[in-house]
C-alpha positions in Angstrom: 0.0 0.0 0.0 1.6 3.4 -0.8 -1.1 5.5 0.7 0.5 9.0 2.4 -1.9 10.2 5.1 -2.2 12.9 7.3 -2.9 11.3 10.9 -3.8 13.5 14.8 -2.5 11.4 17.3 -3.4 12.0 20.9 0.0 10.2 22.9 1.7 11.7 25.6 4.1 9.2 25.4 6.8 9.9 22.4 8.3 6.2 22.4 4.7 4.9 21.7 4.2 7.1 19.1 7.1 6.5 17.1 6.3 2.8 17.8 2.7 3.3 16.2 4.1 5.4 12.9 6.7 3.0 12.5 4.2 -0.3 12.4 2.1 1.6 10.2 5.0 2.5 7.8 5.7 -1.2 8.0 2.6 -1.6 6.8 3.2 0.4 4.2 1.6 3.8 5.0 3.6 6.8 4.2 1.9 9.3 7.5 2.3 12.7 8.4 1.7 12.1 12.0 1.2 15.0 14.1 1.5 14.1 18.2 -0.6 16.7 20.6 -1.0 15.4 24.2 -3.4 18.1 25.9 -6.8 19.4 25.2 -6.0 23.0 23.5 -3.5 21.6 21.3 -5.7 18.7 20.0 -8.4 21.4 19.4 -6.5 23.8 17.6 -4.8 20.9 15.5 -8.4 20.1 14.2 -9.8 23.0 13.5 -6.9 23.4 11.0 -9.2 20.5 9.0 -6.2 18.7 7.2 -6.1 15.0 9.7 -7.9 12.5 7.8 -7.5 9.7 11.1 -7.5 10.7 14.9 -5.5 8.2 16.7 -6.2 8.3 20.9 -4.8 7.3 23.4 -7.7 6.2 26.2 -5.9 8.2 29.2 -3.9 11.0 29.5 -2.5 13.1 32.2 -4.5 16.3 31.4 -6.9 15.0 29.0 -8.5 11.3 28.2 -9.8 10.0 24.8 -13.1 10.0 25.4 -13.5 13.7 25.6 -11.4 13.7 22.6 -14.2 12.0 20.9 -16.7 13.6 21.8 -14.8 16.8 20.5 -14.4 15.1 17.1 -18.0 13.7 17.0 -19.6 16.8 17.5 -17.6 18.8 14.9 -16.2 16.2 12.4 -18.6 13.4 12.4 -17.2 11.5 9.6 -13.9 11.3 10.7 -12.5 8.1 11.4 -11.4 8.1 15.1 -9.4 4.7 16.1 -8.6 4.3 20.3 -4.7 2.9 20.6 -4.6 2.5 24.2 -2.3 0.4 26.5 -5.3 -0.3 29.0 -8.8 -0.6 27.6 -11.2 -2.7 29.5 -14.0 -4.3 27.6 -16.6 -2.2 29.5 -14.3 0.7 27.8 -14.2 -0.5 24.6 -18.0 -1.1 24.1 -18.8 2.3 25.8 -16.3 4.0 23.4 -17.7 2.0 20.0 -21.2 3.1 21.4 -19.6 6.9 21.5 -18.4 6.4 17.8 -15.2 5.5 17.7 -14.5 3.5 14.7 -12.2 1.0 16.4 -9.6 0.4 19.2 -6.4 -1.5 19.6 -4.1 -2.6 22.4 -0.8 -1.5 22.2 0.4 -5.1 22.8 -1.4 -5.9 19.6 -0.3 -3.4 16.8 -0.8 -5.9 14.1 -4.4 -5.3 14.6 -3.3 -1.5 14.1 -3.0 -1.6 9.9 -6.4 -3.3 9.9 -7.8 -1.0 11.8 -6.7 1.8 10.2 -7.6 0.8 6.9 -11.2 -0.7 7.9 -11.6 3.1 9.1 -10.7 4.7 5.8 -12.7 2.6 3.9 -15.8 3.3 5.8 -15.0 7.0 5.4 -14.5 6.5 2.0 -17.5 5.0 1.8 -19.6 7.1 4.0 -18.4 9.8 1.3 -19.5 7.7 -1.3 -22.8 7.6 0.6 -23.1 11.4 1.3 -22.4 12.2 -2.3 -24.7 9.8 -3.9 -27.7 11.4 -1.2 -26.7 14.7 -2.2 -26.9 13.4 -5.9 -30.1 12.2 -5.0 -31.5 15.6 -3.1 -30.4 17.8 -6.2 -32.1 15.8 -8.2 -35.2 15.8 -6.1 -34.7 19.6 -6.1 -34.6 19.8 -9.6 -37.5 17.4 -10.3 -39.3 20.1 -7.8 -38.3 23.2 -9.7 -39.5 21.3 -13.2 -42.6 20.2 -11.4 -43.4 24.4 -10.0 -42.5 25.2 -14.1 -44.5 22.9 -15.2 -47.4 23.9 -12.6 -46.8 27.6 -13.3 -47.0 26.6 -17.1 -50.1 25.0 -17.1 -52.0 27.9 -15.6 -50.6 30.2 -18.1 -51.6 28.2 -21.0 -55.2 27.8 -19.3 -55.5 31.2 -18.8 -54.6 31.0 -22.7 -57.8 29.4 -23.6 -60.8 31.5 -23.6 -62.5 32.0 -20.2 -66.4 33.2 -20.9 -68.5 31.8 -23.8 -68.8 34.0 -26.1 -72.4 36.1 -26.5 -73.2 35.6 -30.4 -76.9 35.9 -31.3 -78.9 32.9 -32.1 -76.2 30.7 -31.2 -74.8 28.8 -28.0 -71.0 28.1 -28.0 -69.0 26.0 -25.7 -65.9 24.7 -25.5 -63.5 22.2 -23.0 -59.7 21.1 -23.1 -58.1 18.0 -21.1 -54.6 18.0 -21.2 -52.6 14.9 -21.0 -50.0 16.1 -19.2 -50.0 19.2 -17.1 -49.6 21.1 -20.5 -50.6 19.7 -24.0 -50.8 20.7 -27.3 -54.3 20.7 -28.3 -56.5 24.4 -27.9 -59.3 26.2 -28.5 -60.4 29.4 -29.2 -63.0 32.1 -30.6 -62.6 36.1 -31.8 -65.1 38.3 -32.5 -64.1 39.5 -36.4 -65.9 42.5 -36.3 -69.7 42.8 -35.6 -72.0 39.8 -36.0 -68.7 37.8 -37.4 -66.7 35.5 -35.3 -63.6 33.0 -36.2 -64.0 29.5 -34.0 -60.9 27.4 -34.0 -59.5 24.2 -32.7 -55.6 23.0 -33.0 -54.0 19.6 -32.2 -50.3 20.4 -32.2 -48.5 16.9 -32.7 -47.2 15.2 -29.8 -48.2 16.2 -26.0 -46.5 17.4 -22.9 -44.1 21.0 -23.1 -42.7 21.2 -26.5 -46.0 20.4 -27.8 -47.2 23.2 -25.6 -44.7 26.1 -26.7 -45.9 25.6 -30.5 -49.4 25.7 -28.9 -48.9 29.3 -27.9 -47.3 30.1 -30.5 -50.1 29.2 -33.6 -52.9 30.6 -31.3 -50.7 34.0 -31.6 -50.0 33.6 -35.2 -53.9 32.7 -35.7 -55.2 35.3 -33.5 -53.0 37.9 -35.5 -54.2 37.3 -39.0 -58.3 36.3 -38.7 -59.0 40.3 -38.3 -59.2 41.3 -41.3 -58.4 37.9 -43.8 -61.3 35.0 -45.1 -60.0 32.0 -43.3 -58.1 30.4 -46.5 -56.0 33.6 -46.5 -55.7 33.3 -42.9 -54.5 30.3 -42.4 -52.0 30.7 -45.4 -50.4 34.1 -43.5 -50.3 31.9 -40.5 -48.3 29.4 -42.0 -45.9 31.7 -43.4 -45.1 32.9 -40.4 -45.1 29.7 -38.5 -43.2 27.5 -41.0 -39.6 28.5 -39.8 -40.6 26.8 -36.2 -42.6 24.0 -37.4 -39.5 23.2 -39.6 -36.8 23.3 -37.1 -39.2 21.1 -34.4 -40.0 18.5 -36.8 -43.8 19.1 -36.5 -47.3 20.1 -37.4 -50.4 21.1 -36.3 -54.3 19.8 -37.6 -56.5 22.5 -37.5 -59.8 23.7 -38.3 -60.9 27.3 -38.5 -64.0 28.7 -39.2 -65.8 32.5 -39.5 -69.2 32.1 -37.9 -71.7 34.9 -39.4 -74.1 35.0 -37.1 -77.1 37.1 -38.9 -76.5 35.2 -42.3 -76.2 31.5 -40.5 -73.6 30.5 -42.4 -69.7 28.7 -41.5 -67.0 29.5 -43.4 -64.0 26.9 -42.7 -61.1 25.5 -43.8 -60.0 22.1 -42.2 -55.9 21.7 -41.9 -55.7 17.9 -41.8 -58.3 17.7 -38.6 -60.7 16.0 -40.3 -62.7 15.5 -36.6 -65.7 17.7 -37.1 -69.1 17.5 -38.2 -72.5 18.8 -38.5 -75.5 17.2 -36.3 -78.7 18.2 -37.6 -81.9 19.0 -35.9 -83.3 15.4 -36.9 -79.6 13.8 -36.0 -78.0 12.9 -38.9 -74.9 14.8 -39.7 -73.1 16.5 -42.7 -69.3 15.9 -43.0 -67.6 19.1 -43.7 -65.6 19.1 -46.7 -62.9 20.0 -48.4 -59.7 18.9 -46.1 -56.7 19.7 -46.9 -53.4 19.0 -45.1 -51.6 20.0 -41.8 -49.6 23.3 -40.9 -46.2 22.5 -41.5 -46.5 20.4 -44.2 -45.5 21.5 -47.3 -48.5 22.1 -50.0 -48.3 22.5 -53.6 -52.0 23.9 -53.7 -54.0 26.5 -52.1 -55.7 26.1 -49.1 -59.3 25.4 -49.7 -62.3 27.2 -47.8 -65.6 25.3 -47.5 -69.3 26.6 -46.6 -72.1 25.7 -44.8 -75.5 27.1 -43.6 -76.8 26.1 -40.2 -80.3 25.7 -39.2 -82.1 26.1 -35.7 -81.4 22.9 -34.1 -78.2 22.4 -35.8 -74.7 21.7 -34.2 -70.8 22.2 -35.0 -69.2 19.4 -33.7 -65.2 19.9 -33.6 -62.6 17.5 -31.3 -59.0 16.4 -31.1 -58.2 12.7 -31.9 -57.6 12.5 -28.1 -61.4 11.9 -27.8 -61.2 9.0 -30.7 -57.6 7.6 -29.0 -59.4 7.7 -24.7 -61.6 5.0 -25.4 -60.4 2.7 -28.6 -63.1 0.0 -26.9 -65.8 2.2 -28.0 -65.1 2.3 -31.6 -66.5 5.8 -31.6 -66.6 7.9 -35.0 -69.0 10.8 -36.2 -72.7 9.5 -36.3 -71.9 7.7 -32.8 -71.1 10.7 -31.3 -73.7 12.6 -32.4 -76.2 9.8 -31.3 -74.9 10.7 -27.6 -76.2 14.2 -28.6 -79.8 15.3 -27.9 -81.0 19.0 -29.2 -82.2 19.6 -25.7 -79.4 19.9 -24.7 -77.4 22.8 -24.1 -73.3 23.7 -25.9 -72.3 22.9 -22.5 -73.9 19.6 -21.6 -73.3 18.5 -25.3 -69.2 19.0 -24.5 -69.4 17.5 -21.0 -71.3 14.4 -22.6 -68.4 13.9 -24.9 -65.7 15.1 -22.5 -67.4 12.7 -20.1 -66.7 9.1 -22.5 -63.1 9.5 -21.4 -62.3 8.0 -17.9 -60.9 11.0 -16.3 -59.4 8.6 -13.4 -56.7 7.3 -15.8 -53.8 8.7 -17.3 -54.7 10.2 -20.8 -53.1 9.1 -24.0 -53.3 12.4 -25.5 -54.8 16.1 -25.3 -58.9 15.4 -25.2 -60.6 18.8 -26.7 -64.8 19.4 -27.6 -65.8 22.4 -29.2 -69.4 23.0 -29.9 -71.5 25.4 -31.7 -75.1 25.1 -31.5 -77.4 27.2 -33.7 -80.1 28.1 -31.2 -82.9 30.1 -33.1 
């Protein structure tokens, strides 16, 4: 063993101490050995914090090993502390192992003294070991906190996103509901008033779930939001895209979509469907319309235009737009357009209509993906 190490040794007897350094360097331990014999100078020794082993004596004229220990124990816990006395009782011994002392050894029986010593340094080194892996572990605890307070602080901007009071168009009854999968998703919803009597409804399914999926979230509603003012949704959509194409790009993704412009005095839906394709039209009798054309999803790349559709709406009549989250909560079900709007009844009101549908996915599991309704019911 070449091993040099700095050793505290409480002795006030100089022939036992070279005795002890020289059976250690037999050993093979290359020590600094630094011999106190009273109280003050022991103290002053470890507050300089370079001894890496305390070697004691049991008794000493003007100070004893067991105050010694206690010394060390209070202030150094960690630090191995081995008794080499030339009287230690067994009472002794078990009262100073109860104390903390890592070991002891009879001066008549230095060949247990190497031993010792190195049984003491590798429970150091792996108390160490221990200390670093717990403080490895309490960062990382810390850090799994500070993500989870993000993450909390993030999903109640992105709700305050979505719109928070039903908008009051005439003749019509709109609601709307958004179930993340995570604490943040990707899906959203949302409704502008154009200008009087005119307003855009839309509902985005960013692919993928969770954070990322969430940042592009914000970041289409804004670009969406920006452009309906005073553009038909084909245009709208189109400057949209534009803008968003550079971050789609370098994220590797796309968004499904469908926007509409709601005229509320004429009746009438103007829309364009970005690869959604989850929409339709119940009418008052229940059987539905699909709305057509679709084209395909922001972000990817199109040689044509994109295409606006048109449809009236009668009393009695719903809009009847969700996220494939709905479709991918309960695969059992087997659910697709004219099922879901057999759950529907004209009685009922936006609002029940979106909890029905919000209510076919079991809310007590974890969902597979974002779960979003949106419905627009022409009330008279």
């Amino acid at each position: 063993m070449n091993r040099r190490l700095r050793i505290l040794h409480l002795e006030d007897e100089p022939r036992d101490a070279e005795l002890i350094e020289a059976t250690l360097a037999a050993e093979g331990f290359e020590c600094e050995v630094r011999v106190v014999t009273r109280r003050k100078e022991f103290v002053a020794a470890l507050k300089e914090g370079e001894s890496e082993l305390i070697l004691a004596d049991f008794s000493l004229p003007d100070f004893d090993g067991m105050s010694a220990l206690a010394i060390v124990r209070e202030r150094y816990p960690d630090l191995p502390f081995v008794f080499v006395s030339g009287r230690l009782g067994e009472e002794a011994a078990i009262e100073s192992l109860k104390n903390g002392a890592t070991d002891y050894v009879l001066k008549n029986r230095l060949s247990r003294l190497a031993p010792a010593v190195n049984r003491a340094l590798n429970e150091m080194a792996e108390r160490a070991e221990r200390r670093k892996a717990e403080e490895e572990l309490r960062e990382s605890e810390l850090r799994r906190y500070q993500m989870q307070m993000e993450l909390v602080y993030a999903a109640e901007v992105q709700a305050r996103l979505l719109p928070h009071e039903y908008p009051q168009i005439p003749g019509f009854d709109i609601a709307a509901r958004c179930l993340p999968a995570k604490q943040v998703g990707g899906d959203f919803f949302d409704w502008q008033e154009v200008c009087p009597g005119l307003w855009s409804l839309t509902l985005g399914d960013v692919m993928g779930k969770g954070l990322a999926a969430a940042m592009l979230m914000t970041t289409v509603r804004a670009s969406i939001r920006s452009v309906t003012q005073h553009n038909r949704p084909a245009k709208a959509l189109q400057l949209a895209e534009y803008g968003l194409l550079p971050d789609l790009d370098h994220s590797e993704s796309f968004v499904t979509l469908f926007h509409g412009q709601l005229h509320a005095g004429r009746r009438t839906l103007n829309f364009v469907d970005c690869g959604h394709g989850y929409v339709f039209l119940r009418r008052e009798n229940g059987m539905i319309d699909q709305l057509v054309p679709r084209g395909l999803p922001l972000g990817i790349k199109r040689q044509e235009a994109f295409q606006e559709g048109r449809i009236g709406l009668e009393t009695g009549d719903t809009l009847v737009v969700f996220s494939d989250g709905l479709i991918d909560a309960r695969p059992d079900l087997d659910l697709d357009n004219q099922s879901l709007a057999d759950l529907l009844d004209n009685r009922m009101s936006a609002q029940e209509m979106v909890d029905r549908l919000i209510g076919l996915t079991d809310q007590e599991a974890p969902l597979p993906d974002d779960v979003t309704v949106l419905v627009a019911r022409c009330s008279g």
